[in-house]
N, C-alpha and C positions, 0 to 999 in steps of 0.2 A: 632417534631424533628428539631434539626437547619440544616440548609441549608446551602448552600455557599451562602455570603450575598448579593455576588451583580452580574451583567451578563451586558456588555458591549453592545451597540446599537446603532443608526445609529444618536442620537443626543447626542452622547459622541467625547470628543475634547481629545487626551490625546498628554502628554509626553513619549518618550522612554527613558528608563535609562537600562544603562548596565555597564560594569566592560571590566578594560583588567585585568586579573592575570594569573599566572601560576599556580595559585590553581584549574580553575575551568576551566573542560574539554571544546574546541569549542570557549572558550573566549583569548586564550593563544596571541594574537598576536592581533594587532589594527586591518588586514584584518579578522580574522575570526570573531569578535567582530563587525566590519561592514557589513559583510555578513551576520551574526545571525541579524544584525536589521532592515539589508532591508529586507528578509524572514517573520522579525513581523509584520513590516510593512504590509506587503503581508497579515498576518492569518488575523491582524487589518478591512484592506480593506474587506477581505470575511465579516466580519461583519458587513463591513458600519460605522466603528468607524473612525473617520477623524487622523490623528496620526501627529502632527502638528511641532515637532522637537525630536531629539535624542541627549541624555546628556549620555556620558561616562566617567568615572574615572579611572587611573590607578593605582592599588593598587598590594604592594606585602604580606598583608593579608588581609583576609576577617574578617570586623565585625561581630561578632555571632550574636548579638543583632539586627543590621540593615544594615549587609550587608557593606556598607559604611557608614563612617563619619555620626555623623549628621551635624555638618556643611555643611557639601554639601547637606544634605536631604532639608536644610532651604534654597541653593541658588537655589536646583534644585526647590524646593516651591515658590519660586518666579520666577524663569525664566516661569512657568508655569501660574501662575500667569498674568503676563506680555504678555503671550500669549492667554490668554483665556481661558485654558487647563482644564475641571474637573476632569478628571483622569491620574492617572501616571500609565503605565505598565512597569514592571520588566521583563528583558529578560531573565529570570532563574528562577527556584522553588523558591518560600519563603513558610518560614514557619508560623504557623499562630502568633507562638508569635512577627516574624520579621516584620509580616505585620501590626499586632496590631501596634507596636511599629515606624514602619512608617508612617502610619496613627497619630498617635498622636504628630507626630512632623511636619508632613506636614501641615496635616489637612486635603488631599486630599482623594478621594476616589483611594484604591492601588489594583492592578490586577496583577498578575502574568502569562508569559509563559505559566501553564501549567491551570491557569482556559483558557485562551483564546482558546486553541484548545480543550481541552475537550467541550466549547461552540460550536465551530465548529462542532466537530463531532458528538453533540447530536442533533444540527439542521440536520446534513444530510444524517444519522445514515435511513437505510431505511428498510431492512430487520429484522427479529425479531432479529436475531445471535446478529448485530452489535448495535441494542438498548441495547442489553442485557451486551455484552462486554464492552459498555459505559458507563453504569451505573456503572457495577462492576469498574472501573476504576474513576468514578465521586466518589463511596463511600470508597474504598482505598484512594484518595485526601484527604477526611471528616475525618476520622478514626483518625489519628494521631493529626487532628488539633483542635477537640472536648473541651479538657481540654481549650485550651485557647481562646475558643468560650465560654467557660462558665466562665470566668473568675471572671465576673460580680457579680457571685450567691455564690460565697465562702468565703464568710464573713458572710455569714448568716446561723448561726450555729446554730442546733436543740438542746444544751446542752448537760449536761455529759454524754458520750457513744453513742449520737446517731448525725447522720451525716446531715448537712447541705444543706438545699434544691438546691445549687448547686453539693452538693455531688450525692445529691440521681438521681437529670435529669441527672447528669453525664453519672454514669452507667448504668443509663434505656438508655439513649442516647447510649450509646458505645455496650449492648444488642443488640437495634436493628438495629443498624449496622451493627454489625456483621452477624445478623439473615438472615438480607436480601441478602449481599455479599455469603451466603452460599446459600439461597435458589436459587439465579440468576446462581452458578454454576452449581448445581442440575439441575437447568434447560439447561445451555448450553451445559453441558455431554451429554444430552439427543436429543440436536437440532444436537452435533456433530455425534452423532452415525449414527445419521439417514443422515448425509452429506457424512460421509463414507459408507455408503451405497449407495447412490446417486454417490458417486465417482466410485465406483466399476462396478455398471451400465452405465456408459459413459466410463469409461474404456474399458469394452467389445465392446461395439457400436462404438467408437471414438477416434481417437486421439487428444492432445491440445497443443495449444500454450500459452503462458501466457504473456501479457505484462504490466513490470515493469518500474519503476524507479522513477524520482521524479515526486513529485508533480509539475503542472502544464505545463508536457513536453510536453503534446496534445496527451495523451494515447488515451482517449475518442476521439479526434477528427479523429487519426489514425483509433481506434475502427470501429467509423462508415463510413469512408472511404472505408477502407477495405473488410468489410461484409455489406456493404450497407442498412445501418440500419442509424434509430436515436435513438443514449441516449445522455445524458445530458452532455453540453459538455462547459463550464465557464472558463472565463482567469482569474479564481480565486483557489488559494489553497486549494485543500480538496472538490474540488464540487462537488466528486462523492469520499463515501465511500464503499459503496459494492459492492465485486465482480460482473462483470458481464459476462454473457454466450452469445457469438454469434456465429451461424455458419457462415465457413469464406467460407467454399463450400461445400454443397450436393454431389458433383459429383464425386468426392473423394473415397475414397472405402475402411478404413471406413469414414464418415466424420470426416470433419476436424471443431476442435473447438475454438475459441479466445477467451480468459479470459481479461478482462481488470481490474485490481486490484487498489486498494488503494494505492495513491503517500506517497512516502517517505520524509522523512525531518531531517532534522540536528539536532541535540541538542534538541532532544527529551526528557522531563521529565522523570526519573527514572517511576514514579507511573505510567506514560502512555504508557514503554516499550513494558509489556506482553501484556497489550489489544491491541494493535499497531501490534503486530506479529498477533494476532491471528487472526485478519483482514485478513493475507495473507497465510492464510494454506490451500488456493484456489491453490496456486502455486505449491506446491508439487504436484498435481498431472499434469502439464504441462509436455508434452515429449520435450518440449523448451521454454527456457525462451530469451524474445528477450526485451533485456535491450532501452528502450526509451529516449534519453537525448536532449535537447534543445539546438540546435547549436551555437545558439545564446547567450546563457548566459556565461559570462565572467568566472564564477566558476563552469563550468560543470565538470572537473577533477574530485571537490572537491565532487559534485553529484555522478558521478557512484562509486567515494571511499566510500560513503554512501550507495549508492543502492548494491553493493558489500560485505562492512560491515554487511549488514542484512540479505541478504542469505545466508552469509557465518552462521550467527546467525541462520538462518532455517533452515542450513545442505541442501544449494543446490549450494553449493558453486562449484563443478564439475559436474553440469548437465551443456547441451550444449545450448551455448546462443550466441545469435545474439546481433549484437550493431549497432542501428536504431535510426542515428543525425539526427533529427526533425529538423523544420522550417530554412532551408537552406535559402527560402526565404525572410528570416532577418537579413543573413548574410552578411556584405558587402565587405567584402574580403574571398572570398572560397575560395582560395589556400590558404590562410592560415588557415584556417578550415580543408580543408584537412589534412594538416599535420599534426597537432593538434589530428586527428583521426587514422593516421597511426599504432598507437602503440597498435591498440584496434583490434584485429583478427574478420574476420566476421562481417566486419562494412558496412554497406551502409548510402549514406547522400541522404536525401530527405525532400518534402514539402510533408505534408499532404495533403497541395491542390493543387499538380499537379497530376492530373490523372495518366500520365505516369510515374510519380515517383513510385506512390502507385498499378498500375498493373505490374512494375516489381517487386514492394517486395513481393507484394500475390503470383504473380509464384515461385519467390523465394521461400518462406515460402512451397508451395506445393511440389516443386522440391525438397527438402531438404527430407522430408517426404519420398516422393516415393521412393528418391536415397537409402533411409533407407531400404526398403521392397526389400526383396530377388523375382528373378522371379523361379516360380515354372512351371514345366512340367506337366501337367493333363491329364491324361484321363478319361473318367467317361461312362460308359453304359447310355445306352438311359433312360432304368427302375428306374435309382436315381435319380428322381426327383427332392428331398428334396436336393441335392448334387446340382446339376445345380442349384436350387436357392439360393442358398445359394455363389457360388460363382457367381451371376449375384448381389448381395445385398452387398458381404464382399468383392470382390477383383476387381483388375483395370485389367481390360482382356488386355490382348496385343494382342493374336489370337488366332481365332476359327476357325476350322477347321471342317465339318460333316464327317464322315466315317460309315462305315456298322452297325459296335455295338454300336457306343459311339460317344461322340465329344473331341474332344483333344482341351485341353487349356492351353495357354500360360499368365501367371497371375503372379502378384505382389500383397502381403497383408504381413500386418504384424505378425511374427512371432505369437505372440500367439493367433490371427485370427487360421494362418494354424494350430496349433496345436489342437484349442478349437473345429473344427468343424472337424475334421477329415479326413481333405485330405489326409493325409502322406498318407492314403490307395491308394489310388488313383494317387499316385506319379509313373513318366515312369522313368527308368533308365537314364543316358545320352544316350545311344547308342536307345535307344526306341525313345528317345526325339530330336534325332540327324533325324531319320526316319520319326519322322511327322513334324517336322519342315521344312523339307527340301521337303515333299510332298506339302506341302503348300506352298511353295515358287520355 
């Protein structure tokens, strides 16, 4: 079967080319068309592809054929040239007849936006889900662009009535394409049920946290700050694609859990939308989403408008979240950072590597939780065992008290804790609760 023909690597020299227009979403003005090429630059780098200058046009339409001019494809061919360049990368989808057709007038080897991060994410694609999610998104790319990957073989025609040996790889090609995008579903329905089931059970046992936003804000290195762990943690985009699970405290009641998810990014290819979200359906079950953004970077605005954009796209656009400005220590003017941050409720500014930065946001983050949990009155007989354990494992005791029949406690857990194990039995009036509280004190 044909493949994508080519994959970018650490002895590729290329060109960036892009477009200003008002035709095409993220390119509409020279700053968002500069920031989309420093970001490429950035996927480029994760690959170890040297990205050697940046050629822009402004056009008020798009070429169907090539995008832009060939004129300019023949000066961008030579400035490239002039540099050393073997590849050109396109900072937006082409299609395969545009790219055929850039190719034959450059002569270069042509790459597009969205082969470059689909290479990304199948190098570092870790879990079976997100292999699986990548592929279906690598053979959705393949699908539509098959006819003019065969282009070659259609002139070779098997006579009257019957179809040409590019006709016939055609649709055995576009078969199993299809075949396999259906079997990879099949399969992730299947990895997802059993994740909702997995979710259901951490539900009961735990509460989560989830931390988003873009890529390269220092999620991971918050991550293992935080919950005292190592993962992998790269001043490169996309260095960690699957979700991960850390506890941020045992001592908690239920424990508390940290999701550190898949960075977001701008001008994300259509074909690599839905596998793109479905990387992050880890986040839905987060009881807070605590948005990450890099204090430091000149377009962070335009960042949590994105990381914003896509939860609102997830339907978690009013669950409750925190906004957590990373790397303070790169700032060099923090009042003006501050103010910059004013307008974002529930914000705190920190270094990942200041210890005391990061143990006041862990209590934060706990405090937050707890302030959630209602405090409950308890009494319980000496004879429910199963009751006393149960709330020495599920709930944050505030006080115990011994008396003749039973012990009285004073406790905080979350609602469907108290519901699921059946304390309500076991609830004192206030005026009961007025009585042993104050015998205790």
């Amino acid at each position: 079967m044909i493949d994508l023909e080519y994959n970018a690597g650490s002895a590729d020299k290329a060109v960036l080319v892009s477009i200003i227009t008002e035709k095409l979403e993220g390119h509409e003005t020279p700053d968002e068309t500069n920031r989309s090429l420093d970001e490429l630059k950035e996927l480029l780098r994760t690959l170890h592809v040297s990205a050697l200058k940046s050629i822009y046009q402004r056009r008020k339409k798009i070429d169907p054929g090539t995008i832009i001019g060939s004129g300019k494809l023949e000066e961008i061919a030579e400035e490239a040239r002039s540099v050393g360049a073997n590849l050109i990368v396109f900072d937006f989808e082409l299609s395969a007849s545009q790219m055929r057709n850039i190719t034959e007038i450059t002569g270069f080897k042509i790459l597009d936006r969205c082969q470059i991060i689909l290479q990304i994410f199948a190098q570092h694609a870790r879990s079976k889900e997100a292999k699986i999610q990548i592929e279906i998104s690598r053979l959705n790319y393949l699908l539509p662009r098959l006819t003019s990957l065969w282009t070659h073989f259609t002139k070779q025609k098997g006579g009257i009535g019957l179809k040409g040996e590019g006709e016939q790889q055609l649709e055995l090609d576009r078969r199993i394409v299809r075949k396999k995008i259906e079997n990879y579903k099949k399969q992730l329905k299947e990895i997802e049920i059993s994740r909702k089931e997995r979710k259901k059970k951490r539900h009961k046992q735990s509460i989560t946290a989830a931390l988003v936003g873009y890529t390269n804000a220092g999620k991971s290195s918050l991550l293992n700050r935080l919950c005292q762990v190592e993962t992998l943690e790269e001043n490169k985009l996309f260095a960690t694609l699957d979700s991960t699970y850390r506890t941020l405290t045992p001592d908690t009641k239920p424990p508390l859990i940290l999701i550190d998810t898949v960075g977001f990014i701008s001008n994300l290819p259509n074909t690599l939308i839905e596998g793109f979200k479905s990387t992050l359906e880890s986040i839905k079950e987060a009881d807070l989403i605590l948005i990450v953004v890099d204090l430091s970077d000149p377009h962070l605005e335009k960042h949590i408008e994105t990381t914003k954009k896509v939860l609102k796209e997830l339907g978690l656009e009013n669950k409750e979240t925190f906004f957590v400005f990373n790397k303070k220590d790169k700032v060099e003017n923090i009042l003006m950072a501050k103010v910059k941050t004013r307008r974002f409720p529930n914000s705190y500014i920190i270094s990942s590597h200041s210890d005391t930065d990061v143990l006041n946001l862990r209590n934060t983050i706990i405090d937050y939780f707890l302030d959630k949990q209602k405090h409950y009155d308890l009494f319980v007989p000496y004879e429910r065992g199963d009751i006393h354990s149960k709330i020495q494992s599920f709930t944050n005791i505030a006080v115990t008290s011994h008396h003749e029949k039973g012990i009285y406690y004073r406790v905080r857990t979350p609602d469907h804790l108290f519901d699921k194990f059946g304390f309500k039995n076991y609830l004192l009036s206030p005026d009961e609760s007025q009585k042993f509280y104050s015998s205790k004190n």
